[in-house]
C-alpha positions in Angstrom: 32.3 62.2 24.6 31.4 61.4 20.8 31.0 63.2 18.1 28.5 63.4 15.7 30.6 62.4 12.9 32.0 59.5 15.1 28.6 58.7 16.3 27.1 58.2 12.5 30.5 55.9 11.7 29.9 53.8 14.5 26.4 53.5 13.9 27.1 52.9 10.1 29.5 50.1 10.8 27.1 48.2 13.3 24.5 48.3 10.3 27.1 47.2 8.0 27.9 44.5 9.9 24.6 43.3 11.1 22.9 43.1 8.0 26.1 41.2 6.6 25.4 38.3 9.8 21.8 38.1 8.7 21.9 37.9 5.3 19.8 35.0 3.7 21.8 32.4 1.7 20.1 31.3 -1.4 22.2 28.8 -2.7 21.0 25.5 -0.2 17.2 26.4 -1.3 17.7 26.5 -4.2 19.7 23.5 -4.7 17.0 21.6 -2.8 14.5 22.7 -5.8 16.5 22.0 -8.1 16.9 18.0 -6.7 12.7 18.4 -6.7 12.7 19.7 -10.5 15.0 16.7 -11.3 12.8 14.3 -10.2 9.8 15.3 -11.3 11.2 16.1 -14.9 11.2 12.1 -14.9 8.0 11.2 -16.5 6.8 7.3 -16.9 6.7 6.9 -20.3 5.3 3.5 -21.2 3.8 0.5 -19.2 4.0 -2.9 -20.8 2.6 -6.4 -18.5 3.5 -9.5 -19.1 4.6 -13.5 -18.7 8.5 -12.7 -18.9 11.1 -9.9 -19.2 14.6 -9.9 -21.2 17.7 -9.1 -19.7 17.1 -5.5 -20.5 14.2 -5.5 -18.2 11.3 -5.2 -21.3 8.5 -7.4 -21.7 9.0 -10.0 -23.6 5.5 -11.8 -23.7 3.1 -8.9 -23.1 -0.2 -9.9 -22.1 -3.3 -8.5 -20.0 -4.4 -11.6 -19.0 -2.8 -14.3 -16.5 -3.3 -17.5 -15.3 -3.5 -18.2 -11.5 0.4 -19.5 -11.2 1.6 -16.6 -13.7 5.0 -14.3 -12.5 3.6 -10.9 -13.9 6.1 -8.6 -15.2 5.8 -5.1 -15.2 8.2 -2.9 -17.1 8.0 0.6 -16.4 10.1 2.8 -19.2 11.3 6.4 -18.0 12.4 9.4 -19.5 14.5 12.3 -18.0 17.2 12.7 -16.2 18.1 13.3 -12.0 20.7 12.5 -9.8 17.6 9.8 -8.0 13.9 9.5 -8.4 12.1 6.5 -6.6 9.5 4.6 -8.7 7.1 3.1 -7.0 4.9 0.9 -7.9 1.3 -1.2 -6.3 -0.4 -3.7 -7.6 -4.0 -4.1 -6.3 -6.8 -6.5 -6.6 -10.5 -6.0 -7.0 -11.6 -3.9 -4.7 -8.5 -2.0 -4.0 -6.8 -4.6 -1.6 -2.9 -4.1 -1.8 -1.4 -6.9 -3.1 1.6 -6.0 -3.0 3.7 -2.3 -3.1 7.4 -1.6 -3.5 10.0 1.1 -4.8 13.1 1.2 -6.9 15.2 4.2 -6.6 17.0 4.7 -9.9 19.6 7.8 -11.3 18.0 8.3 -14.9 20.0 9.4 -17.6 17.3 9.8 -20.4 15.8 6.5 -20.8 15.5 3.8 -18.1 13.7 0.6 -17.9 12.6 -0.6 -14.7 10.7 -4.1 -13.8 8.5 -5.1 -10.8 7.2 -8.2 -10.5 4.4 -10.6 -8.4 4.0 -14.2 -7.9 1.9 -16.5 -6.0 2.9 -19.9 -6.3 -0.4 -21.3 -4.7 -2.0 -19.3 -7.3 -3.3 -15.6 -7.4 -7.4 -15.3 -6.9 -9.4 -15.2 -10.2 -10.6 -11.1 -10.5 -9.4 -8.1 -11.8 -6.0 -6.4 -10.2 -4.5 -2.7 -11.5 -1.2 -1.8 -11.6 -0.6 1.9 -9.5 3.2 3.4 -10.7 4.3 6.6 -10.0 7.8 8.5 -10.0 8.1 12.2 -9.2 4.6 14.0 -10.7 4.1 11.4 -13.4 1.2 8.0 -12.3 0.5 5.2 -14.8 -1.9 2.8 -13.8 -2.4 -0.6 -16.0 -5.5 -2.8 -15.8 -5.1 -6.8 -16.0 -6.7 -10.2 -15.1 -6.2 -13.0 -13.8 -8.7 -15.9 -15.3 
C-alpha cells in the first residue's frame, strides 16, 4: 500500500515529467518568421525601362517607348537585406494578356540590382504593355509602349 506522502511524490513527478514531453518549442516558429520578416523587409525601390543595361544590370538608355524589334530592359533596384527573396516580375499587354512572367531569387545585402528582359524578334504588337514586379510585400508596376 502507498502512502499519502508517496502517493503526492509520485503524482508530482508524473506532472513534472509530462509537462516537460509536451512543452512547445518556440525556437523553429519563430525562426520561420523571422525568414518571412527578411523578405518582406526587401522593398523595390526604383524601376527604370529601357533599350540596354550595363554590366551592373542599370539601364543604360531609359525609355517608355519601343519599337516593334526592341529588347526591353527592366532594372528592378532593391533595398534590404535577407538570406533569399524572389522577385518576380510580368510583363503584360493591353488587355492584361501575359506576355511573359519570370522570377529571380536573389540574397540582398542592402542594395541589389536586378534585370528582366523581353524580345520578339518578329516584332512585339503595337499597344500598350505594363510591367507587374513584386518581391516580398513591396509591387511596382511600370507603364510602356510599343509604337
Amino acid at each position: 500500500m502507498i502512502r499519502r506522502p508517496q502517493f503526492l511524490a509520485l503524482v508530482a513527478g508524473l506532472v513534472a515529467i509530462t509537462s516537460t514531453g509536451c512543452k512547445k518549442q518556440s525556437a523553429p516558429a519563430a525562426s520561420g518568421d523571422v525568414g518571412m520578416a527578411s523578405e518582406q523587409a526587401v522593398k523595390i525601390s526604383d524601376v527604370q525601362l529601357g533599350r540596354r543595361v550595363g554590366a551592373d544590370k542599370r539601364v543604360v538608355d531609359k525609355a517608355d517607348a519601343f519599337s516593334p524589334r526592341d529588347t526591353i530592359y527592366a532594372s528592378v533596384a532593391t533595398s534590404g537585406s535577407a538570406p533569399s527573396a524572389t522577385v518576380t516580375a510580368q510583363w503584360t499587354y493591353e488587355d492584361g494578356q501575359v506576355v511573359k512572367e519570370e522570377s529571380r531569387t536573389i540574397a540582398p545585402n542592402g542594395s541589389e540590382t536586378t534585370e528582366f528582359h523581353i524580345s520578339k524578334p518578329s516584332g512585339w504588337p503595337k499597344g500598350k504593355y505594363k510591367l507587374n514586379l513584386s518581391v516580398g510585400g513591396s509591387t511596382e508596376s511600370k507603364d510602356f509602349e510599343v509604337k
